[in-house]
C-alpha positions as CSV (number, residue, x, y, z in Angstrom):
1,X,10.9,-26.3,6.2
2,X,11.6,-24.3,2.7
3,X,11.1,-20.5,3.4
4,X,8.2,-19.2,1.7
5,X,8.7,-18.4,-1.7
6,X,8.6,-13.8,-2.1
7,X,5.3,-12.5,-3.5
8,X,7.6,-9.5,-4.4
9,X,11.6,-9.0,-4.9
10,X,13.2,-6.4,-5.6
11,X,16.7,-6.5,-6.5
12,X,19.8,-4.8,-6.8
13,X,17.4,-1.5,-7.8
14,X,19.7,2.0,-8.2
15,X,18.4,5.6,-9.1
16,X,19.8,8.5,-9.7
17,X,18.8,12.1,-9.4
18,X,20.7,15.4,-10.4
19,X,23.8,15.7,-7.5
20,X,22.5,12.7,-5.3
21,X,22.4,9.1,-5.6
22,X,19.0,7.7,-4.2
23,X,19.3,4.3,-4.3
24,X,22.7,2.0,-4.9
25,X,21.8,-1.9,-5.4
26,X,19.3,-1.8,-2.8
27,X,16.6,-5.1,-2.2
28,X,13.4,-5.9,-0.9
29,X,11.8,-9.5,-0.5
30,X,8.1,-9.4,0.7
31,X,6.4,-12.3,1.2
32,X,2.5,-12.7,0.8
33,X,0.1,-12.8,4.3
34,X,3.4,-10.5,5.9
35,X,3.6,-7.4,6.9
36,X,7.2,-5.8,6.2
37,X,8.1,-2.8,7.4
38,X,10.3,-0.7,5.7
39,X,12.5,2.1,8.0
40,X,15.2,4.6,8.0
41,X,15.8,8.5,8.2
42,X,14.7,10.7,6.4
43,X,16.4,10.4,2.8
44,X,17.3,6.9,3.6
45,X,15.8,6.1,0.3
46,X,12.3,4.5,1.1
47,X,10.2,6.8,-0.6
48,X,12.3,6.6,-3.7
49,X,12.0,2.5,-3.6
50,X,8.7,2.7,-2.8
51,X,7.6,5.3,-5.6
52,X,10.2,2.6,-8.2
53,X,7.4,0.0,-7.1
54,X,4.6,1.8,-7.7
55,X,5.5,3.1,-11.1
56,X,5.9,6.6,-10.7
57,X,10.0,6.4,-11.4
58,X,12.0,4.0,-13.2
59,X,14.8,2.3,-12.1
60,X,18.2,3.0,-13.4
61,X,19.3,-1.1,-13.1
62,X,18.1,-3.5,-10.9
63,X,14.9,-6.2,-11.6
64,X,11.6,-6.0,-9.9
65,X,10.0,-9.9,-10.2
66,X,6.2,-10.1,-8.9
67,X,4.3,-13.2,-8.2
68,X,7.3,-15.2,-10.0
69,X,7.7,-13.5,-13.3
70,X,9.8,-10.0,-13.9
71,X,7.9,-7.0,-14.6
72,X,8.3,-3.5,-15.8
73,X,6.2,-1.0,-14.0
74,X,6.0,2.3,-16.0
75,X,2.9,3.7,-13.5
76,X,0.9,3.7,-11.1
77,X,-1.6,2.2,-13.7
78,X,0.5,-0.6,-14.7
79,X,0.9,-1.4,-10.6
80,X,-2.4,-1.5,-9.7
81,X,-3.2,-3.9,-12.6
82,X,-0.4,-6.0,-11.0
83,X,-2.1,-5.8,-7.9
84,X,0.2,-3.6,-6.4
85,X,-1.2,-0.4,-4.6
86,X,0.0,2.6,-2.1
87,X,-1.4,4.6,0.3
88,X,0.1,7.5,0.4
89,X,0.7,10.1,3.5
90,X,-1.4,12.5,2.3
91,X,-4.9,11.2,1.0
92,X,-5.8,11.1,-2.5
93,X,-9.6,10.8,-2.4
94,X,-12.2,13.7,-3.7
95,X,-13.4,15.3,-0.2
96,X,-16.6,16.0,-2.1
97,X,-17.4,12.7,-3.3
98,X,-19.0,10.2,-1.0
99,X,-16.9,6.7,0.1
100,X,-18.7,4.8,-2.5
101,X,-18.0,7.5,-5.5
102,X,-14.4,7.2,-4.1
103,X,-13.7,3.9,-4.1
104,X,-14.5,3.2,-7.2
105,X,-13.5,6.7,-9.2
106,X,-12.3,6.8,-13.0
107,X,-13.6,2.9,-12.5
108,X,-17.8,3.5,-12.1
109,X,-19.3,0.2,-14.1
110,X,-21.1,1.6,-17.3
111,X,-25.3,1.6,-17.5
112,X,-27.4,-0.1,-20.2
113,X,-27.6,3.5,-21.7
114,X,-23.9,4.5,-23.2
115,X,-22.6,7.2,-21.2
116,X,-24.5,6.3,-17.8
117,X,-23.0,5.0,-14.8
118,X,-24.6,2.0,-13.0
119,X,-24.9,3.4,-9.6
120,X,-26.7,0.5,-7.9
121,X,-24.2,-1.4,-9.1
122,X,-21.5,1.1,-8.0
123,X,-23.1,0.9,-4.5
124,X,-23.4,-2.5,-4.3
125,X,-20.1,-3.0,-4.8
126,X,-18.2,-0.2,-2.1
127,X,-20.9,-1.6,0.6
128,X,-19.5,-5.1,0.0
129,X,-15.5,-4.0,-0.1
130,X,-16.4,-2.0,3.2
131,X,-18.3,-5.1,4.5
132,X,-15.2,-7.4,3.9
133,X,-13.1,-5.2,6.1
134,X,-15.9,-5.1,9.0
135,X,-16.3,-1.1,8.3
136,X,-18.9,1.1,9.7
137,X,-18.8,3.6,7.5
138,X,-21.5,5.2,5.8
139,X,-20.5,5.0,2.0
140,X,-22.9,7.7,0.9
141,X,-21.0,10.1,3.4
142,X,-18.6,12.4,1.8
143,X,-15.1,11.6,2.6
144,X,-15.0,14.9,4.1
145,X,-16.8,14.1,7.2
146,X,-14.7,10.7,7.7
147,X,-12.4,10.7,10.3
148,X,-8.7,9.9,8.6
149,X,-8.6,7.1,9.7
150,X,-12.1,6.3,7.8
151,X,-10.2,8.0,5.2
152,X,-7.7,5.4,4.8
153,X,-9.6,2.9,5.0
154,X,-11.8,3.6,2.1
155,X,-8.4,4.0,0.5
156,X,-7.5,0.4,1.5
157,X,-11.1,-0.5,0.1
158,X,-10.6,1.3,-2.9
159,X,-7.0,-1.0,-3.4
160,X,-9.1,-3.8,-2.7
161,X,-12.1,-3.1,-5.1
162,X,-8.6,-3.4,-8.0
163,X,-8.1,-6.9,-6.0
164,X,-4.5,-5.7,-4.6
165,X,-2.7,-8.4,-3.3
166,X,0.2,-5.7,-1.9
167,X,-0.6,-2.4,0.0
168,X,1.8,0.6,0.8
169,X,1.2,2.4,3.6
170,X,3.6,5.4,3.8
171,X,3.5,6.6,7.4
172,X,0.0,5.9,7.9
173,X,-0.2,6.8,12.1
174,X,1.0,10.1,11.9
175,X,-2.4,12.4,11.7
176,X,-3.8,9.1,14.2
177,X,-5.1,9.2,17.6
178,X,-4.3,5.6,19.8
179,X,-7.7,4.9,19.2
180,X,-7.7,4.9,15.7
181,X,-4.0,3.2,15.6
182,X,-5.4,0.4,17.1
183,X,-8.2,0.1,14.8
184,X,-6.2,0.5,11.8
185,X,-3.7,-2.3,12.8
186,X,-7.3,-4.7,13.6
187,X,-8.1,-4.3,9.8
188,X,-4.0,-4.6,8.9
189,X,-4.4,-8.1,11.2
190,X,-7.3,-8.9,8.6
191,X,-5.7,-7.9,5.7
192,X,-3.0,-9.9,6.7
193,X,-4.9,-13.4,7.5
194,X,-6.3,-12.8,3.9
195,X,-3.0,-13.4,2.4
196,X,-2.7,-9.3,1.5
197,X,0.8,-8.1,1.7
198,X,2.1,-5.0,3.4
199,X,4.4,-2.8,3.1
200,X,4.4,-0.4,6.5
201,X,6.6,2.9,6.1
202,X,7.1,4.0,9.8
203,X,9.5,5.9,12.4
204,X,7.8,4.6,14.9
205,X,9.0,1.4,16.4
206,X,7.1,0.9,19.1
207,X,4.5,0.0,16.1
208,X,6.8,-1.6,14.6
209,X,7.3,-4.0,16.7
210,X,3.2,-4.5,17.6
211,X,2.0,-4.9,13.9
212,X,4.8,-6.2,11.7
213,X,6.7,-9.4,10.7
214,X,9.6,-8.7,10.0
215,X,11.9,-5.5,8.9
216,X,13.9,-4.0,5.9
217,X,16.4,-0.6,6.8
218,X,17.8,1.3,4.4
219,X,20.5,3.9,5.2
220,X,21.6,6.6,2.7
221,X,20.3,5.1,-0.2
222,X,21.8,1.3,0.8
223,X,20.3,-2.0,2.4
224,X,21.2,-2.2,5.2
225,X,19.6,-5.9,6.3
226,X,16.4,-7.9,6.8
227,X,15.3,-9.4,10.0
228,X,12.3,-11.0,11.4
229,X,10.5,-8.9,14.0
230,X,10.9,-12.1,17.2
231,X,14.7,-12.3,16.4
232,X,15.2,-8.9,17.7
């Protein structure tokens, strides 16, 4: 059987900083309905791929080729209209603004009246993005009073309401109880079935090995190797 073509590959991608090189030739496949996860130490180089991805640095050489065709990503703008979002450790929602407000903010569809927002329609919308992930969250309940992992997944909404078809998730577990883990790797599963691809930033391998497909390491800026999860 022909392996599955890669929703996204990244390829031979170096960058530089002042004193340190980041990244050397380093290469990521990920296919769609997978979850990859993507380890190493700290300084391995993960965040610096990951940040190449979603726009906020360029590459110094290397390609990036999504859904068949290259691309240039010059922000995070330009990835999420490729359908490529990330979660990142540390939340970027409004703690003031409800779930709904959040998921769909700088994006609120316009009212008859020039300048006014359509907040039925607004609200209509986040209830049905929380419904598809079998949520119960209140979407008029500022983010504040969410749990974080209610706080994620309104961020996992929110890349859904921009129809992402690949999600980062840098370290997601770490402010987690088991509890909330488990529910967070329930909606991954879904996410998963529904042909969304993941990218899962982790030291934790006991996870690892419970929620992912396979795995990419990266050591000191260099690929190390991809395997499959059930060859280990």
């Amino acid at each position: 059987m022909a392996e599955q073509a890669a929703l996204l590959q990244m390829t031979n991608i170096s960058k530089r900083f002042p004193g340190v090189q980041a990244l050397k030739e380093v290469s990521l496949s990920v296919r769609a309905a997978e979850i990859m996860a993507l380890v190493g130490e700290n300084g391995a180089g993960k965040s610096t791929l990951m940040k190449i991805l979603n726009g906020v640095y360029t590459a110094d050489s290397g390609t990036i080729t999504w859904q068949g065709r290259a691309v240039s990503i010059r922000s995070p703008h330009d990835a999420q209209a490729q359908g490529i979002s990330m979660i990142h450790q540390e939340l970027a929602l409004v703690p003031y603004l409800d779930a709904a407000k959040n998921i769909y903010l700088g994006r609120e569809p316009r009212g008859k009246v020039p300048g006014t927002i359509d907040w039925g329609t607004l609200y209509r919308d986040a209830q049905a993005q929380i419904d598809q992930l079998h949520l119960d969250i209140n979407i008029r309940t500022p983010v504040r009073y969410l749990s974080i992992a209610q706080q994620q997944m309104v961020e996992v909404a929110k890349a859904l309401s921009m129809n992402a078809r690949l999600i980062v998730m840098d370290e997601p577990t770490s402010s987690l109880t088991d509890r909330e883990v488990e529910t967070l790797f329930e909606q991954m599963r879904t996410l998963r079935a529904s042909g969304v691809a993941i990218v899962y930033i982790s030291h934790r391998l006991n996870e690892i090995f419970e929620i992912c497909d396979r795995i990419t390491v990266l050591r000191d800026g260099e690929f190390i190797g991809t395997e499959r999860i059930d060859s280990l």
